[in-house]
LOMI-694605 format. One record per residue (C-alpha): residue in one letter; x, y, z. Coordinates in steps of 0.001 Angstrom, whole numbers, padded with zeros to 6 digits, always signed. Example, Ala and Ser with C-alpha at 12.3 -4.5 7.8 and 13.67 -1.06 7.14 Angstrom:
BEGIN
A+012300-004500+007800;S+013670-001060+007140;
***
This chain:
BEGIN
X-013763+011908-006203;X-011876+015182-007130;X-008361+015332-008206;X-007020+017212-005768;X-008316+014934-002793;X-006685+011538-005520;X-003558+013428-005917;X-002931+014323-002260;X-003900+010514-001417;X-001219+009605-003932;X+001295+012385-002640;X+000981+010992+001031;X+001090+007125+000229;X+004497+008111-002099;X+006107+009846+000354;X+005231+007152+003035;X+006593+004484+001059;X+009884+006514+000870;X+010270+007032+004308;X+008777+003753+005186;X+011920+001878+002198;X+014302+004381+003592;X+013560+003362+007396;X+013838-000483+006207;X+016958-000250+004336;X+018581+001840+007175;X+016856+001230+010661;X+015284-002218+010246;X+018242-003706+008122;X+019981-004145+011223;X+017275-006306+012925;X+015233-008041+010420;X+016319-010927+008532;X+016608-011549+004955;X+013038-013073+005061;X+011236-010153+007077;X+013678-007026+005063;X+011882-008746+001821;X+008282-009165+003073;X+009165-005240+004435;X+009788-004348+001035;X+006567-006088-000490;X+004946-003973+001160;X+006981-000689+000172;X+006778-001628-003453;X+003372-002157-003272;X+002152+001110-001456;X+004424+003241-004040;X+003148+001192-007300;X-001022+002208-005890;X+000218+005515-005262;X+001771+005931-008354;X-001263+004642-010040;X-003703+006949-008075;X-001195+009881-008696;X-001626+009386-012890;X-005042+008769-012547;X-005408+012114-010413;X-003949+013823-012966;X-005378+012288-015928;X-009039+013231-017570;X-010407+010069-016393;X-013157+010157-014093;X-012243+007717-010511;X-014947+006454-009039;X-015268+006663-005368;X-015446+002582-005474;X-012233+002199-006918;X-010555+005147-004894;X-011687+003334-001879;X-010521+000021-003086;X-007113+001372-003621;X-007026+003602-000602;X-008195+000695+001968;X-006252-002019+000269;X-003204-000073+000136;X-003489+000250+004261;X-004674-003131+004641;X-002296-005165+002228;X+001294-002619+002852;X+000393-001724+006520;X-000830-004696+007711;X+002926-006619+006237;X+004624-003545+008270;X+003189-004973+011667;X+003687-008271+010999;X+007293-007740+010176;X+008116-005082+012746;X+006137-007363+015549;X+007842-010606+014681;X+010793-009087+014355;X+010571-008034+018503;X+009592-011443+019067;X+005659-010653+019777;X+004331-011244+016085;X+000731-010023+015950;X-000752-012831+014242;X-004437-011197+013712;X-002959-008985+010786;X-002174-011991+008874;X-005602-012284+007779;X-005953-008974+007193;X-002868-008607+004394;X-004548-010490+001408;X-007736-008754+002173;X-005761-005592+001329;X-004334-007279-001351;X-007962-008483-002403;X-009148-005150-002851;X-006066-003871-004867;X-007380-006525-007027;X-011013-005026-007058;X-009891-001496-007427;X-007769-002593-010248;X-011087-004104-012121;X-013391-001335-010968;X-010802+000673-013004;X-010909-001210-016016;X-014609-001043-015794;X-014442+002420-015558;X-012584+002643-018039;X-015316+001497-020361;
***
């Protein structure tokens, strides 16, 4: 995986989880409740710490493998994404129950891309 194509990843995912925070703490504030605004921000938090990650790594020496930049790419959709739907859905009163499953898949393969990393690392 090049740099460039691990640093724009990074770039997009970061400036998602801006406007994605922004949008909750503004927009959503309003019509979530304290329960759903936190889950919101899970997700948020989560996205920004994978892009963050991705971002140093992209401009770091170390090599990524294409493993772990899937991993982090597909769990950061899965896990963040997946929390957005559920919150934004059950907050207009038609949760969409399949993405439950779905979130600690995401979160299942932050987990792997974190240990592909460390594996890469040695």
């Amino acid at each position: 995986m090049t740099p460039q194509i691990i640093i724009a990843t990074a770039a997009v995912f970061g400036m998602l989880s801006v406007i994605f925070g922004a949008f909750g703490a503004h927009a959503l504030k309003k019509i979530l409740t304290k329960d759903q605004l936190h889950s919101f921000e899970v997700g948020v938090k989560y996205q920004m710490y994978h892009a963050i990650v991705l971002l140093g790594i992209g401009f770091s020496n170390t090599t990524l493998s294409t493993a772990t930049y899937s991993c982090f790419t597909a769990g950061i959709v899965l896990f963040s994404f997946s929390i957005y739907g559920l919150v934004i859905s059950d907050a207009q009163g038609k949760k969409l129950k399949f993405l439950g499953p779905i979130t600690p898949l995401g979160g299942l393969l932050l987990a792997i891309g974190w240990l592909l990393l460390l594996i890469n690392v040695f």
